[in-house]
N, C-alpha and C positions, 0 to 999 in steps of 0.2 A: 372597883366593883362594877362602876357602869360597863367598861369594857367585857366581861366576862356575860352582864346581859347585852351588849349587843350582839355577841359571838352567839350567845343560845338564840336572843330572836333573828338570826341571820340562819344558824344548824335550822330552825323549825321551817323558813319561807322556805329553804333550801329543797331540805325534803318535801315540804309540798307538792314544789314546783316540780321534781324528779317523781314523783308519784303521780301527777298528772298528765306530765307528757310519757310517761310509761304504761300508762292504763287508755292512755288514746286509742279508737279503735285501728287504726292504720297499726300503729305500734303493737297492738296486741296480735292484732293478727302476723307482722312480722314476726315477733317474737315463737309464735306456736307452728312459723315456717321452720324455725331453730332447733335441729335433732336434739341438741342440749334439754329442749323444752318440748318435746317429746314420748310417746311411752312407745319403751320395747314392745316387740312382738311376743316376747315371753314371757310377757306380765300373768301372775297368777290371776285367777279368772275373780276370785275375790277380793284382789286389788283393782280390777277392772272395773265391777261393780261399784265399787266403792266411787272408783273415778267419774262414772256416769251418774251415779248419785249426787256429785257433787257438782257436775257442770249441770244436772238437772237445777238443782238448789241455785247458782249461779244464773241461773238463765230468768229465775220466777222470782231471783233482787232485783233483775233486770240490770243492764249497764256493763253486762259481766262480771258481776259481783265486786266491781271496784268500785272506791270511794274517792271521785277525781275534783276532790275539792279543792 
């Protein structure tokens, strides 16, 4: 049993640690150079909105809306 909890508290730092260094601002802002992480130009205009509402909301958690704990 201990080994299956060191495997889960090892999965949990893991992911921490990859959701910290991915929410870095250097890394975020690479990441939004990435057409992958991109929006088309033919985005319907009420997905668009939608999208500015939400980097709105994101900008006033501050941090870019990540949690780089």
């Amino acid at each position: 049993m201990a080994d299956s909890d060191d495997e889960a508290m090892q999965a949990r730092e893991t992911a921490r640690l990859l959701r910290r260094q991915l929410h870095l601002p250097a890394n975020a802002r690479y990441l939004r150079s990435m057409p992958a992480f991109g929006v088309d130009d033919d985005t319907p205009d009420r997905f668009d909105d939608l999208l500015r509402a939400l980097d709105a909301a994101e900008r006033r958690a501050g941090s870019n809306g990540f949690d780089a704990r």
